[in-house]
C-alpha positions in Angstrom: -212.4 -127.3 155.6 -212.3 -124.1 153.3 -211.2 -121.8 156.4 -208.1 -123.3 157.0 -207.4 -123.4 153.4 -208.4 -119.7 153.0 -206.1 -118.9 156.2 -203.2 -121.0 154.5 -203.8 -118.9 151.2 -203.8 -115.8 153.3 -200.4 -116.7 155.4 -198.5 -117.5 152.4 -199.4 -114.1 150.4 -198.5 -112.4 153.5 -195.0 -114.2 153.7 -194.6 -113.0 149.9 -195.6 -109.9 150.6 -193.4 -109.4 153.9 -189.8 -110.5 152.2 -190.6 -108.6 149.1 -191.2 -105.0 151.1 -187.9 -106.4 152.8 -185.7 -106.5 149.6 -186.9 -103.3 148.5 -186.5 -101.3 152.1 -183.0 -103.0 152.3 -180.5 -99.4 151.7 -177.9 -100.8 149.0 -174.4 -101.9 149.9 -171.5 -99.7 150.2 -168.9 -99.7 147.3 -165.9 -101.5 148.5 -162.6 -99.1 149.2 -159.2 -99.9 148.9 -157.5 -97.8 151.6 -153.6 -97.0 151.5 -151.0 -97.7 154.7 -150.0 -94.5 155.6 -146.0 -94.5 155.0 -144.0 -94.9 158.4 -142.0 -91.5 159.3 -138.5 -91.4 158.6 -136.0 -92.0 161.3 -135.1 -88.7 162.9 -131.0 -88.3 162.0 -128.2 -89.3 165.3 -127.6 -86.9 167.2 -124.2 -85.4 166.8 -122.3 -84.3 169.7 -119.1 -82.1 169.0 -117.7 -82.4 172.2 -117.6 -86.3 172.2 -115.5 -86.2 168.4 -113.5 -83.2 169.5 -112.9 -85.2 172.8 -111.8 -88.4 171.0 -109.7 -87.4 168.3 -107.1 -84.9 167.8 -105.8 -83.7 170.0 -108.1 -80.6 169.8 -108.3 -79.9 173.3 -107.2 -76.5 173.1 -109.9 -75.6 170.3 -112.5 -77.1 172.5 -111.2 -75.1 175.0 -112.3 -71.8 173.2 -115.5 -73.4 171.9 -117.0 -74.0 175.2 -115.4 -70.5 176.8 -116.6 -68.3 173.9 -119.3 -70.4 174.0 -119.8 -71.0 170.5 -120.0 -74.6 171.0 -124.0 -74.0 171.1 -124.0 -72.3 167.8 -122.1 -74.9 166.1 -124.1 -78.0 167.7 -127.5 -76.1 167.0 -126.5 -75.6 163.3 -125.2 -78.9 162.8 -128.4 -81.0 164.6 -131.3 -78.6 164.0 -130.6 -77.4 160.3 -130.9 -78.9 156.8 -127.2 -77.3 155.8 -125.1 -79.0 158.6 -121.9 -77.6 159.4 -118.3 -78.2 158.0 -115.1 -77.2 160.9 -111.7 -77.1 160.4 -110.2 -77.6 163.8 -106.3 -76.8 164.7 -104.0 -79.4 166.6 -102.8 -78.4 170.0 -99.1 -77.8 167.9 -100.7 -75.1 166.1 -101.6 -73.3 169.0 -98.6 -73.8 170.6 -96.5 -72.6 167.3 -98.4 -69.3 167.4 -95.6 -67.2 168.2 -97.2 -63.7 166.4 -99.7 -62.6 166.7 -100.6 -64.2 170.0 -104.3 -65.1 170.5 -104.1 -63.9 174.3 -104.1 -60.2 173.5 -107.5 -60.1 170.9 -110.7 -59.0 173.2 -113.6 -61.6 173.9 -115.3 -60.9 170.7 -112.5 -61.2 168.5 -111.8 -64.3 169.9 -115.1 -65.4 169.1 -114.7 -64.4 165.8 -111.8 -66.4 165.3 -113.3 -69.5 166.5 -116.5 -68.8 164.4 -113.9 -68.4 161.4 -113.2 -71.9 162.1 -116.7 -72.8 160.3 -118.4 -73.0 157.2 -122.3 -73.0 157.6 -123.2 -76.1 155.3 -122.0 -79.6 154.9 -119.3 -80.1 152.3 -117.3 -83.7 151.4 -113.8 -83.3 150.1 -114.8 -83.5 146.5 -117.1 -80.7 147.7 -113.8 -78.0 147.7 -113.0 -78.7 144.1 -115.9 -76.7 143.2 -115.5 -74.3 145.8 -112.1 -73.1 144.3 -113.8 -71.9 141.3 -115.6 -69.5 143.7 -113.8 -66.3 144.4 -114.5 -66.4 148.7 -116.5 -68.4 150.6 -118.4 -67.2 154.1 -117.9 -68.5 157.3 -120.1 -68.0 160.4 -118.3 -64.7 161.2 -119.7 -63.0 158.6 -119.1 -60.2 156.7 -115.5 -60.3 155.5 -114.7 -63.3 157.1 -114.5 -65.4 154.5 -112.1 -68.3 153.1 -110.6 -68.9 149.5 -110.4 -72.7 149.1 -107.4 -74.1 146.4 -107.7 -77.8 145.5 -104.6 -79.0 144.3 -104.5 -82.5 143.4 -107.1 -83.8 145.8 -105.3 -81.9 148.7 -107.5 -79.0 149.8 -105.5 -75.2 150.5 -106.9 -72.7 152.9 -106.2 -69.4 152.5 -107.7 -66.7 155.7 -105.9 -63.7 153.6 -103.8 -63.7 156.7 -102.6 -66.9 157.0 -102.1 -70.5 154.4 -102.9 -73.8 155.6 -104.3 -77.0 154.1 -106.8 -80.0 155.3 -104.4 -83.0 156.4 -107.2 -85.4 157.4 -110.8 -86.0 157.8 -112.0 -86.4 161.2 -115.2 -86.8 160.4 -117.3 -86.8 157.3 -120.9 -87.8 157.6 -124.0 -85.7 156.4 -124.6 -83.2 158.3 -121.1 -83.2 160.2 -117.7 -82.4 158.3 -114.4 -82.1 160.7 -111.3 -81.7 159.1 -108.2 -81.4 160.9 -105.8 -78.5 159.6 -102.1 -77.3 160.0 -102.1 -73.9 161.2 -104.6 -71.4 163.3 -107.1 -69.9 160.6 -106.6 -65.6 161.0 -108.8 -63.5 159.7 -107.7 -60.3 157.8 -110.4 -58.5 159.3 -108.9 -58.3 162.5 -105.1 -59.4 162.0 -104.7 -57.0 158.8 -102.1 -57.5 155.7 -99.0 -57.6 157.4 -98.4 -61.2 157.0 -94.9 -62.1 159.0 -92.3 -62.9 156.4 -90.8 -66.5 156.2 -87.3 -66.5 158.7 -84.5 -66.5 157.1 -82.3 -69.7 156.4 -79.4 -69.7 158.9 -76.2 -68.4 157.5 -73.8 -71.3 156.5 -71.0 -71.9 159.2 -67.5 -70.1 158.0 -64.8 -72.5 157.0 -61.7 -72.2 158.8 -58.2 -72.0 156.6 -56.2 -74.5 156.3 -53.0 -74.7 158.5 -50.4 -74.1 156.4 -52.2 -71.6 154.0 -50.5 -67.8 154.8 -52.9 -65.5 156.8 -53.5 -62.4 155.4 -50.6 -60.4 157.6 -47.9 -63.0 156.6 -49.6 -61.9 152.8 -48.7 -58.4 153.8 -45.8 -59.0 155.3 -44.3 -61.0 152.3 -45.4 -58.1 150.2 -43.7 -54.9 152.6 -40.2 -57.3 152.9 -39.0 -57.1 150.1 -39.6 -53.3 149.6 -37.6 -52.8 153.3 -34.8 -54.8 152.5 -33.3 -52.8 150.1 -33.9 -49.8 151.9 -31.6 -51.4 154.5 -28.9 -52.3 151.9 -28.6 -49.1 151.3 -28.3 -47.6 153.8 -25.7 -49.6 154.3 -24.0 -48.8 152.0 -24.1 -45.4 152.4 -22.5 -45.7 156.0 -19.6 -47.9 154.4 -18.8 -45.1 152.1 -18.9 -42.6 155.1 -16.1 -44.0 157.3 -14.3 -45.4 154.3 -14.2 -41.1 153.0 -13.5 -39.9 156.9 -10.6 -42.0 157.2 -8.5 -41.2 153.7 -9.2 -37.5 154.4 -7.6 -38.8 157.9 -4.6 -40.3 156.4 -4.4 -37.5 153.5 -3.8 -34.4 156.6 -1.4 -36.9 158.2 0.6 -36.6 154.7 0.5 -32.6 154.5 1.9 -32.2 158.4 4.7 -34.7 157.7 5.5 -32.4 154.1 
């Protein structure tokens, strides 16, 4: 009976012994860690197509017409969907196209023309409260560069455009949403730099329509005539008169020489 017991003994120090060296050998726990969501990207901003809104509104057609044959359609749709600034156009009606008498656009060379349309442009977004504190600034570039640049005028809320060659002013918003302002304007925007100073002058009013004299008012040669008559007519009485006195003289001498033959 005292082996069993003994190996009982002996199984139950082992048992100890076993979970003990387990709670020791056991590495410790990790320290629990909050992690953060990574934020979700931002939306990537519509893409703006120029042609569609020049397409739609207006009508621009003849503007889009140069954009796509100087082909600065590209510059203006890279800048306005591939840039932080955006873009801000002013775009001319088919009427002001059509109204440009002098200087006519179909004589400039293929780069001036593109520099024309490229006038047309402002490299950054601006709103219409935007101009008020561009007219404060002396000139303002365009994507022409160099002296191609615009003074802005804000009278009142209504924006004035001034090339140095030509004045215009914004008459509506076509569109104006971050990063794409359209604005429609009145008149072709000419540069000085290629058009020079000599602005045409404003015509003339027409002359006012002459206002024919009454009926029975005296012309000017009845006026005359009233004033030579009465100088002739006593020319004429006295003359005359001096005939009278002629034959009146002939005949007493007449009668007188009949007296002395008779004596």
């Amino acid at each position: 009976m005292e082996f069993p017991l003994v190996f009982m003994v002996s199984s139950a120090l082992l048992l100890l012994c076993s979970s003990a060296f387990a709670k020791t050998a056991s590495p410790p726990s990790p320290p629990s860690v909050s992690l953060t969501p990574t934020p979700a990207p931002a939306p990537a901003p519509d893409y703006v197509n120029l042609t569609d809104l020049l397409s739609v509104a207006g009508p621009f057609h003849t503007f889009l017409g140069y954009l796509e044959s100087t082909k600065v359609i590209d510059t203006f749709q890279n800048q306005a969907n591939n840039t932080e600034e955006g873009i801000t156009i002013f775009v001319p009606k088919d009427s002001a196209f059509s109204s440009l008498k002098k200087p006519s656009l179909s004589k400039l060379t293929s780069d001036q023309l593109k520099q024309v349309i490229l006038f047309h442009a402002l490299p950054h977004f601006y709103s219409l409260a935007d101009f008020k504190n561009l007219s404060q600034t002396s000139s303002t570039p365009t994507f022409a560069g160099g002296d191609y640049t615009l003074n802005f005028t804000d009278n009142s809320g209504t924006v004035h455009i001034s090339s140095g060659w030509s004045k215009t002013k914004v008459s509506s918003a076509v569109h104006a949403t971050d990063p794409v302002a359209i604005y429609q304007v009145d008149k072709v925007l000419l540069p000085e730099a290629i058009f020079g100073t000599d602005i045409p002058p404003t015509p003339a009013p027409a002359p006012a329509p002459e206002i024919a004299p009454a009926a029975d008012a005296p012309t000017e040669k009845s006026s005359a005539d009233s004033k030579v008559s009465p100088q002739s007519s006593p020319d004429r009485s006295s003359s005359f008169r001096i005939i009278s006195l002629g034959i009146w003289s002939n005949v007493v001498l007449a009668i007188f020489g009949l007296m002395v033959m008779f004596l």
